[in-house]
C-alpha positions as CSV (number, residue, x, y, z in Angstrom):
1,X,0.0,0.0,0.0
2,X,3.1,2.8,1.1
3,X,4.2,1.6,-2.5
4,X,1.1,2.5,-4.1
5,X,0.4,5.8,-2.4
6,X,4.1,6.9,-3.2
7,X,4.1,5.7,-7.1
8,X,1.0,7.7,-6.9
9,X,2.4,11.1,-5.8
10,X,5.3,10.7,-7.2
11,X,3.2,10.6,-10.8
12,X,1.0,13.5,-9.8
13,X,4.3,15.8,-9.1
14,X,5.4,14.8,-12.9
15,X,2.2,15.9,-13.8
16,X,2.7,19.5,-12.7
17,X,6.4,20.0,-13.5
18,X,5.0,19.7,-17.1
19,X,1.9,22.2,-16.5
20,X,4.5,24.4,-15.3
21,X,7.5,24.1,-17.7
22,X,4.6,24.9,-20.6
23,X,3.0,27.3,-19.3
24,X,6.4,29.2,-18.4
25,X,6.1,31.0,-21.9
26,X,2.7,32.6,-21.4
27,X,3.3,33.9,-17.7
28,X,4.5,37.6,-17.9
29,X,5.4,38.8,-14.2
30,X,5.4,42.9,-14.0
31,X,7.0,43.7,-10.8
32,X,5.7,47.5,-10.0
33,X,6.4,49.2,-6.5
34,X,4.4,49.4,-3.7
35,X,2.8,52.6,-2.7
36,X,2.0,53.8,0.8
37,X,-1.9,53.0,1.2
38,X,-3.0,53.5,4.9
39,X,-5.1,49.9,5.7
40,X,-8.9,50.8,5.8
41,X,-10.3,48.5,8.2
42,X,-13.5,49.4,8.8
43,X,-14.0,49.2,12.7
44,X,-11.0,51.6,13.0
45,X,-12.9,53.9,10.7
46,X,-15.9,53.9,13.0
47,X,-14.1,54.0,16.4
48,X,-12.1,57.4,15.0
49,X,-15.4,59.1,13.9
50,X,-17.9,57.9,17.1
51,X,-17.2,60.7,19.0
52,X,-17.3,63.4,16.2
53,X,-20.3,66.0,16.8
54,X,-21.9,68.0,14.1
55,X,-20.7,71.5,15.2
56,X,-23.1,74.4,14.7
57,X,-22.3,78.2,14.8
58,X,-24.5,78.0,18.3
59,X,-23.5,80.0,21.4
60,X,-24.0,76.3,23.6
61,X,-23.0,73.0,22.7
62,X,-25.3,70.5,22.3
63,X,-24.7,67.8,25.4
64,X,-27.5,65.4,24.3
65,X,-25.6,64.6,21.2
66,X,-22.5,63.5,23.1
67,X,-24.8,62.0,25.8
68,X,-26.5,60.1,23.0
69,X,-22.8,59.2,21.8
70,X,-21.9,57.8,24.9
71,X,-24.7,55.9,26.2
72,X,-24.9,53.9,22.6
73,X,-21.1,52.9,23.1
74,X,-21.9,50.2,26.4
75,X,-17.7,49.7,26.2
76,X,-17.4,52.7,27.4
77,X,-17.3,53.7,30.9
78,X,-17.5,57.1,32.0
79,X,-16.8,57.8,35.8
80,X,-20.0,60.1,36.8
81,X,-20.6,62.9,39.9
82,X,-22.8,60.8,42.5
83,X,-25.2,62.4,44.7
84,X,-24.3,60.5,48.5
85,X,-26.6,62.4,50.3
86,X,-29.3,65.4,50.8
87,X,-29.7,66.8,53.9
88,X,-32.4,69.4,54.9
89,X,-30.4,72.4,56.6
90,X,-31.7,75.9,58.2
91,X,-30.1,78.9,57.6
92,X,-28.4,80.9,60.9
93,X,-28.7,84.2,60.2
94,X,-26.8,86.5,61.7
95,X,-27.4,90.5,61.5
96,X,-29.9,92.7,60.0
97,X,-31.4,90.6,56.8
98,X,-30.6,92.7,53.5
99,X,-32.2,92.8,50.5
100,X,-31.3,94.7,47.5
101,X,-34.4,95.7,45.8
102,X,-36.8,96.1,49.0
103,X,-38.8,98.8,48.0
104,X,-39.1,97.4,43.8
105,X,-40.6,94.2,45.5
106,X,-43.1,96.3,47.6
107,X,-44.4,97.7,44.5
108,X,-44.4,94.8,42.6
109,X,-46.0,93.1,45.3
110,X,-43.2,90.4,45.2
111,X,-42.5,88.8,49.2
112,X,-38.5,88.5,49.4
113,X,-38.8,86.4,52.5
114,X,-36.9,83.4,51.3
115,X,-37.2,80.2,53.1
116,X,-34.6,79.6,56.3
117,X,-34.4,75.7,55.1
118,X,-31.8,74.8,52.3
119,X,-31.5,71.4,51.1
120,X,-27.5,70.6,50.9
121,X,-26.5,68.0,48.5
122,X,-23.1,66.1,48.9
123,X,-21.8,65.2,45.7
124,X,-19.0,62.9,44.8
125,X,-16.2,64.0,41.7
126,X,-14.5,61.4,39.6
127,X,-11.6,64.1,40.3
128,X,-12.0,64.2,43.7
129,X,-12.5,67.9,43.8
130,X,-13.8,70.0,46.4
131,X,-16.0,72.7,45.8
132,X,-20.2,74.2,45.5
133,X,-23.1,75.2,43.0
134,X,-25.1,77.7,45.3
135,X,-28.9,78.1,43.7
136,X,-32.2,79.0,45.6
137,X,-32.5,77.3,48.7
138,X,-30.1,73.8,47.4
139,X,-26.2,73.9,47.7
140,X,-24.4,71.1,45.9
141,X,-21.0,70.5,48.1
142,X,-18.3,68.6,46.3
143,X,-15.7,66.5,47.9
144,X,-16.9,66.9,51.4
145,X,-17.2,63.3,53.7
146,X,-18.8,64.4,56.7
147,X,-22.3,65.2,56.2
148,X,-23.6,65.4,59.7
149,X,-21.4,69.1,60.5
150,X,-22.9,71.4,58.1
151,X,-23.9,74.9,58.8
152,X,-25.2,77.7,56.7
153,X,-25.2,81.1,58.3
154,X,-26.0,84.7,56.2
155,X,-24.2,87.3,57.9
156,X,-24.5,91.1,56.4
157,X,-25.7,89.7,53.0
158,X,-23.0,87.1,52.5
159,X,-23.4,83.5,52.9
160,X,-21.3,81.0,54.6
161,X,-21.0,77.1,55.1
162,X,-19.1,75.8,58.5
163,X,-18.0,72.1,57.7
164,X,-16.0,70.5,60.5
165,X,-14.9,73.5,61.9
166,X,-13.6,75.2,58.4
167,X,-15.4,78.4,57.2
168,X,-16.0,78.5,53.5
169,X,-17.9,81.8,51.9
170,X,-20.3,80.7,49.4
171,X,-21.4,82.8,46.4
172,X,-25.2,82.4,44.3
173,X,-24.5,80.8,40.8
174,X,-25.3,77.4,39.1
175,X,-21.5,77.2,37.7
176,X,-19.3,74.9,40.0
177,X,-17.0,77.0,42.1
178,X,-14.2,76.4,44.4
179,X,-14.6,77.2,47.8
180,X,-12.9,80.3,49.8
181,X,-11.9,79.7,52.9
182,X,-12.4,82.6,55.4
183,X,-9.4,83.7,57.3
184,X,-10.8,87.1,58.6
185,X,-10.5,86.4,62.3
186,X,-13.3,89.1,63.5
187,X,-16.1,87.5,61.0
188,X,-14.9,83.6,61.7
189,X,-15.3,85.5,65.8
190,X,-19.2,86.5,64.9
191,X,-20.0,82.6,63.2
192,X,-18.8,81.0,65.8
């Protein structure tokens, strides 16, 4: 049988050696150089445009579209802010109680007598920063671990947070500021 299989092969090699040597006269081989074509795979192609936005001439950016972008990628992971807890606060005030525009709010019949409870947020940062967002009546506090020795106080139109013993001054705006530490020794002396 090993006889047979190997008189076999050893017929079919003869058999191609003369399909070759004939058809050596009708093979033309043009060697031409090889230009430099960048490889177009095509998952390369759409990893390197999934995060391009259509830009507008608008004054704001539009964060739904990268939103959108984000949650239809579920490789990606995106560290978020997480809320840990809300607590429900009252405001110390200290002083007379200012208000700006008093006497416009009498005639507009507007009452300016803003509630004494705030509800403070404590927010965790995938930076780990420390800082506040101040809007009516809710503070959002950033980086901040002990949520049980918060105080708000208003003192001569100013407002302040006491957080373990630190004194931060605290200004009205939605945009994510870092907090100011008070140093002045007579106003830390009236808040505590």
């Amino acid at each position: 049988m090993v006889v047979g299989l190997s008189f076999f092969v050893f017929k079919i090699n003869e058999v191609f050696d003369k399909l070759k040597d004939s058809a050596k006269g009708q093979i033309t081989v043009i060697q031409q150089p090889v230009k430099n074509v960048p490889e177009t795979n095509p998952k390369k192609q759409i990893n390197k445009n999934r995060f391009k936005l259509k830009l507008k001439p608008a004054p704001n950016p539009n964060y739904r579209e990268t939103d959108s972008l984000i949650s239809n990628d579920p490789d990606l992971k995106i560290a978020r802010e997480e809320l840990q807890t809300v607590r429900n606060v009252k405001m110390i005030r200290l002083g007379e109680r200012q208000h700006a525009d008093t006497l416009a709010a009498n005639l507009a019949g507007v009452d300016l007598d803003n509630s004494d409870l705030y509800f403070v947020e404590f927010w965790r940062t995938p930076l780990n920063s420390k800082g506040y967002r101040f809007t009516k009546n809710k503070i959002m506090l950033y980086g901040f671990v002990d949520y049980n020795n918060i105080l708000l106080y208003e003192l001569d139109g100013s407002y302040y947070v006491k957080a373990s013993g630190v004194v931060y001054r605290v200004f009205y705006g939605g945009d994510f500021k870092a907090l100011e530490r008070v140093v002045d020794t007579e106003l830390l002396a009236k808040i505590n």
